[in-house]
N, C-alpha and C positions, 0 to 999 in steps of 0.2 A: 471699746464700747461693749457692754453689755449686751447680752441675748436677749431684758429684757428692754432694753433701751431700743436696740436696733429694731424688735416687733412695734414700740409705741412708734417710730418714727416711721416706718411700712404703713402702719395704720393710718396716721396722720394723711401721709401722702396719701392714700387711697380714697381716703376722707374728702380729702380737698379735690380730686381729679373728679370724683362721685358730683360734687356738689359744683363744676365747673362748666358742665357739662348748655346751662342754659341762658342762652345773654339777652334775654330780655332783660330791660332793665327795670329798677323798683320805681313801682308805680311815683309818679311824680310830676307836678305842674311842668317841669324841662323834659321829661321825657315825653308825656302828652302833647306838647305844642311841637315837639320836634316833629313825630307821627302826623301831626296836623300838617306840618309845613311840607313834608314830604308827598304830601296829597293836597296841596296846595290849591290847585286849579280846579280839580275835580270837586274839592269842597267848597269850594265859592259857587263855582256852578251849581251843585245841590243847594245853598244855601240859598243865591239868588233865583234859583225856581220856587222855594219857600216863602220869599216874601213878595214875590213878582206874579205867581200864579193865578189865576182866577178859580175858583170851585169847581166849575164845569171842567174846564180841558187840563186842570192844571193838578190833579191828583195824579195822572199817569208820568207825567215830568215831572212830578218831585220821585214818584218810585224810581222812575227809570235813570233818574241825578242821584240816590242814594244809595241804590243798586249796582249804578256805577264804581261806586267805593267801597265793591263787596268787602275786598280782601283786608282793607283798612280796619275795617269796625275790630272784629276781634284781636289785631294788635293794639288798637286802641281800646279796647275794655282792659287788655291788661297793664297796659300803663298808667291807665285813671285812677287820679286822685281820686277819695271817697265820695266830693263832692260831690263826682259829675258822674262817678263809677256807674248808677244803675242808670241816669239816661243815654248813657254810651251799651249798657246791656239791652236798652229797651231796643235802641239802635241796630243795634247788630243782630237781636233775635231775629225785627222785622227784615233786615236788608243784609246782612252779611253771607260771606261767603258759604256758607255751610246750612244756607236757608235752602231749602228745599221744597216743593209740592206736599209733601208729606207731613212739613210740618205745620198747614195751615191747620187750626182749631176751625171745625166747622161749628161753630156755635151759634151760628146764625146772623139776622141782621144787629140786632141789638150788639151781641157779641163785635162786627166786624165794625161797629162806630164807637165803641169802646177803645179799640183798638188802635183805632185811625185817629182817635184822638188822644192818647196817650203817646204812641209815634208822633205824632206833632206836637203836645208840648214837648217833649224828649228835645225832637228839633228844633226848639224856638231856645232851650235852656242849654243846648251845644252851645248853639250859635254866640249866645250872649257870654257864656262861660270862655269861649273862644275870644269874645273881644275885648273883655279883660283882662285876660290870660293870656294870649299868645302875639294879639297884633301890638306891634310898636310904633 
């Protein structure tokens, strides 16, 4: 074998161990329901304080049901299909793992019923994206 034969095949290999390195998988309807299934419980319960709720007492049991599911959201933005990609981003902004104090916009109240309703259509269009999608 050649000097330069043996460097393309060094490269190659380096190439590929480089590019190994991350097993998330490509976004896709089986890899999203898989994430779904895997939080299985947890999301049904957030789901069912979503349509069980009443107004008054039932804003702080859906946060604290999709809150519950911090760590999920951002594995699950990166597995979403395009469809559901930005309601899974709006999702995770509001309730994932790496939300923080810091990150509320104080924009006021206008702002924060903006907000609170854009997290809930998000979670009305999971939901149903979900029961097309992943229930059998």
């Amino acid at each position: 074998m050649t000097s330069t034969a043996l460097f393309a095949a060094a490269v190659a290999v380096t190439g590929l161990t480089a590019c190994g390195g991350d097993d998330t998988p490509e976004p896709s309807v089986e890899a999203f329901c898989q994430v779904i299934d895997e939080n299985r419980t947890s999301f049904n319960a957030a789901m069912d304080e979503v349509t069980s709720s009443d107004f008054s007492s039932g804003l702080s049991g859906i946060s604290d049901a999709f809150s519950d599911l911090g760590d999920m959201w951002p594995e699950l933005e990166k597995v979403s299909p395009d469809e559901i990609r930005d309601d899974v981003a709006t999702l995770d902004d509001a309730f994932g793992s790496g939300k923080d104090a810091e990150d509320d916009d104080d924009g006021g109240f206008l702002s924060g019923l903006s907000d609170a309703f854009d997290t809930g259509t998000a979670a009305v269009n999971l939901d149903n994206y979900v029961i097309q999608n992943c229930d059998s």
